[in-house]
Structures are given as C-alpha cells and as structure tokens.
TORVO-574027 format. One line per field, with one value per residue (C-alpha): residue number from 1; residue in one letter; x, y, z. Coordinates in steps of 0.2 Angstrom, whole numbers. Example, Ala and Ser with C-alpha at 12.3 -4.5 7.8 and 13.67 -1.06 7.14 Angstrom:
BEGIN
n <- (1 2)
res <- (a s)
xx <- (62 68)
yy <- (-22 -5)
zz <- (39 36)
// end
This chain:
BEGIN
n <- (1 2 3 4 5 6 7 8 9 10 11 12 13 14 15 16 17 18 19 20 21 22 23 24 25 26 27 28 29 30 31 32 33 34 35 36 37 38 39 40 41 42 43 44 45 46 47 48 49 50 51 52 53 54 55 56 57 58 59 60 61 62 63 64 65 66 67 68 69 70 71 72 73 74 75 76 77 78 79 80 81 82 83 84 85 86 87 88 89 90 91 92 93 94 95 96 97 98 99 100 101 102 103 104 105 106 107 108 109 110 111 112 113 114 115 116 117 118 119 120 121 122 123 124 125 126 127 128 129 130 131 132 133 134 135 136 137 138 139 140 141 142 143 144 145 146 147 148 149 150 151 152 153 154 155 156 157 158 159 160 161 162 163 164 165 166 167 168 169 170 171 172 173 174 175 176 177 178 179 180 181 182 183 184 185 186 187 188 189 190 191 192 193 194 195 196 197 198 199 200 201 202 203 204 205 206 207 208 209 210 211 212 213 214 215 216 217 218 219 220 221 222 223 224 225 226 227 228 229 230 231 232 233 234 235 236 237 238 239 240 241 242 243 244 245 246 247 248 249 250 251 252 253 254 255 256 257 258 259 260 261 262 263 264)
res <- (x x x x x x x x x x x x x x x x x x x x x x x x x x x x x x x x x x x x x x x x x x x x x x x x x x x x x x x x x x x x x x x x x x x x x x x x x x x x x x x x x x x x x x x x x x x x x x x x x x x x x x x x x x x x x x x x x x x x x x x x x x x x x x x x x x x x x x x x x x x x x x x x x x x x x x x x x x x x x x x x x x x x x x x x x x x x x x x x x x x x x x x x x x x x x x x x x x x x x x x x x x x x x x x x x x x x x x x x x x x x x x x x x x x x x x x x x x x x x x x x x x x x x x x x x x x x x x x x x x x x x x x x)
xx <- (1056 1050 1042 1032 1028 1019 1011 1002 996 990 979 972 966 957 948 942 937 927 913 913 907 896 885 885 878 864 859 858 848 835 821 812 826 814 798 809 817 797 792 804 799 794 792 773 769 754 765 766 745 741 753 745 727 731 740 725 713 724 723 706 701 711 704 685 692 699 685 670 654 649 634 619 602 586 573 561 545 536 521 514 501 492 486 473 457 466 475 453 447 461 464 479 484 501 515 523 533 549 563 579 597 608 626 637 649 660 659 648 633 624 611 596 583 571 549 537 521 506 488 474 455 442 422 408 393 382 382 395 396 404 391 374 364 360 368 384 402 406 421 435 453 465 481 500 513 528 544 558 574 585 601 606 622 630 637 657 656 676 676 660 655 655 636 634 647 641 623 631 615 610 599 588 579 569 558 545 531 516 501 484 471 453 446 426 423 406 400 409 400 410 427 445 449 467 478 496 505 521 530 545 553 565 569 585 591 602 612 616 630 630 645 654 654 643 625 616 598 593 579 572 558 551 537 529 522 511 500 488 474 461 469 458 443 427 420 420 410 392 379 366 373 378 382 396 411 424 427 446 458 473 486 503 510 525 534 545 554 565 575 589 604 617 634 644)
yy <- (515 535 529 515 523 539 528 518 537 545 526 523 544 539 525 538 551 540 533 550 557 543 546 564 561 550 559 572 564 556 567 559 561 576 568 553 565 571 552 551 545 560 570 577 582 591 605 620 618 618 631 642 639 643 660 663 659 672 686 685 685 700 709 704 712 729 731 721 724 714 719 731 735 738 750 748 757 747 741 722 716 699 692 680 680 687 703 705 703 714 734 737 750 754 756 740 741 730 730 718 714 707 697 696 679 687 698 687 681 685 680 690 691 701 706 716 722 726 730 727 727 718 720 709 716 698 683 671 654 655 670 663 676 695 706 704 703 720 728 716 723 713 714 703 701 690 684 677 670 677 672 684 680 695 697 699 716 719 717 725 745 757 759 739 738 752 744 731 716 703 688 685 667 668 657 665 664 674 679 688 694 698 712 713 729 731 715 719 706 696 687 691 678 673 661 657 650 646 654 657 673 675 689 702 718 732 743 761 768 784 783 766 755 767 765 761 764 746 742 724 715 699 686 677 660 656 644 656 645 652 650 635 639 643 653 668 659 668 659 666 660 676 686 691 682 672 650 653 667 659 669 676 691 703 717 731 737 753 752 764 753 755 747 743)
zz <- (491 490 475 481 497 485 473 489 496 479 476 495 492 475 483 497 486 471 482 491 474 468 484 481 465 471 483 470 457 470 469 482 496 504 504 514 525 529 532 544 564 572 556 553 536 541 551 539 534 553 556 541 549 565 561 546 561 573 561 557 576 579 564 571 588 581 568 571 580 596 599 596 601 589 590 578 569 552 546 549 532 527 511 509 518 533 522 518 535 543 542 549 561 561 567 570 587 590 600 600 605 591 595 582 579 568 552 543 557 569 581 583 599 600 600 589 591 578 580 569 568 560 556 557 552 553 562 562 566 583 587 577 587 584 587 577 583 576 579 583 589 586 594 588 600 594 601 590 588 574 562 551 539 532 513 509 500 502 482 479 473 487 488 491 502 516 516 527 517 527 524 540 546 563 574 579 593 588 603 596 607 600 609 605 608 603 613 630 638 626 632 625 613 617 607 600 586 579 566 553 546 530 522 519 526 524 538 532 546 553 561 560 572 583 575 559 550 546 536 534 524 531 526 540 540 555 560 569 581 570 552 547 560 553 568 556 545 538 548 533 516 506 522 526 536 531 532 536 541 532 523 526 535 529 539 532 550 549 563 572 578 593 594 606)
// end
C-alpha cells in the first residue's frame, strides 16, 4: 500500500514540474516577449525618447541661464560707402553713428534692433534735369538715417581653436528702413528733399570679450540693398549732353561698424 501511495506522489510531482519547464523555455527563446510586454494597453513606447528630450531640453536651459547672455546694448562708430553711380556721386563723411539693443534666444540667435546714421555730400557743378536753370545745384548734403530689425545666428566653436572660439562669429540678416534728406546748401531757397526706402542687410560679425559676459568689441561688415526714391530717377541727369550729372543713383551700400558691447 506504502508503495502505491509513493509511486502516485513522485508521478502527480513530474506532471507539475514538466510543463513548469517547457514554459520556462519558451518564454526563454521568444525574443519578442519585450517588444509585447511594450505593446501592452497602457504601455507608451515613446516614454524613454520623451523623457531624454525633455531632460536634454532642461539642461540646455539651465546651461543658457548660468552662462549665456540675455541682453546687450551697442554703441557704435564706422564707415557707410556706395558703389555704382552713387559710390561716384557721393563723398562720404564719416563716421557712421548707430546705436542698438540686442536679445539673445539662446546661445546660438539673437535678435537685433537698433539705428545708424551717415552723412554724405554731393556736387553738382551744371544743371540737371530737375534744376535746368542756372545756377547749379551745387553742393548737396546728404543725410542717411536707418532703422532696422536684426537676426543674427551665432557659430558652435566648442570644437574649434581657441582664437575662433573667443571671436564669438555671427552671420547677420536685417530689414532695414532707410530716410535721406538732401540739404541744398548753396541754393537755400531751395527745399529739403525728403524721401524713404526699403532695404536689406547680410553680412557676418565677430565679438572679442573683455570681460565675459560683461562687454565685448564687435565688429561687423554689412552690404545694404536699397531701393532709395531716387535710385532710378533721372533728376540728376546733365541737362547739356556732355555736362556733368548722373541718369541714376543706383548702387549698393556697405558698412564696417566697430562697436563697444554691454551685457547684462
């Protein structure tokens, strides 16, 4: 009776322990049993990127907070030229005067907003088509007043020399307003001639530090496009073929500005 009653426990036991084993093994073998446990309801296989993002996004923040610049202020002296018929017609008088206020987004852009100021002269010895009668024009002061709206994006030069990476470079695009008076100030009876046009600005810059964080030399190169009311005028036109003037007063402008920066 013992007999029978031992030989019944050890089998029931083996049929427990087998399939025990054989699931073991399956499970073992199945190698997509994590991607199910992921597909799960209420499972979100997106988890660990967002999470990543989130904490890269964090870190970059509180970097920009600790080491960045938020704003500054730009005070400005350069020189404003032309080419074409205007860079002929035109001496300039420098300096160029600006002033602006720079916010920065983070390390790598900023927005820029700001105004120059250039004078320039000009001298018409004959008659021109929008004065035909003697005397001449003359001497013509010229005077540029223009508003703009800046983005500058600044380089990565983490992995760069020394040298590259304390010139903080910077490529600049701007909208620009431009206002030019003509003062005639050999024909005083003569009315200002006032107008405005619309412009752009691209060109690159560099910020040396003086102390970091606290303020900067910047110098920046620019070339202007602008549609100046006079550009395709020919009131400066020589009445007398031969004489002196010019059909149109078309051409570019370029500024070099050297600027001291604040930061704060």
């Amino acid at each position: 009776m013992k007999k029978i009653i031992i030989t019944a426990f050890i089998f029931c036991s083996t049929l427990l322990i087998i399939p025990s084993k054989l699931n073991a093994q399956e499970a073992a073998n199945d190698i997509f049993a994590a991607d199910d446990d992921d597909l799960n309801i209420g499972g979100d296989i997106f988890t660990d990127f967002s999470e990543d993002v989130e904490n890269a996004k964090m870190v970059e923040d509180e970097r920009f907070y600790r080491y960045g610049r938020f704003f500054s202020f730009n005070a400005s002296l350069g020189l404003t030229t032309f080419d074409g018929n205007r860079g002929i017609a035109y001496e300039n008088q420098p300096p160029t005067f600006g002033i602006s206020f720079t916010f920065f987004k983070d390390f790598f852009t900023a927005l820029n907003l700001g105004l120059e100021y250039s004078k320039h002269s000009m001298f018409l010895k004959d008659p021109v088509k929008a004065f035909p009668n003697d005397p001449a024009p003359g001497f013509i002061d010229v005077s540029m007043l223009r508003v703009f709206l800046g983005y500058r994006y600044y380089f990565d030069t983490a992995n760069l020399g020394t040298a590259i990476t304390y010139s903080n470079p910077y490529l600049v695009g701007r909208l620009e307003y431009w206002y030019q008076t003509n003062k005639y100030l050999d024909q005083t009876e003569l009315p200002h001639d006032t107008g405005g046009g619309l412009g752009f600005g691209l060109g690159f810059g560099l910020e040396f530090p003086v102390e970091l964080k606290e303020s900067y030399v910047g110098l920046e190169f620019l070339l202007h496009t602008v549609n100046f009311p006079d550009k395709n005028s020919q009131k400066y036109a020589p009445v007398t073929p031969g004489a002196y003037g010019f059909d149109n007063l078309g051409g570019n402008a370029y500024s070099t500005m050297v600027s001291y920066v604040f930061n704060w």
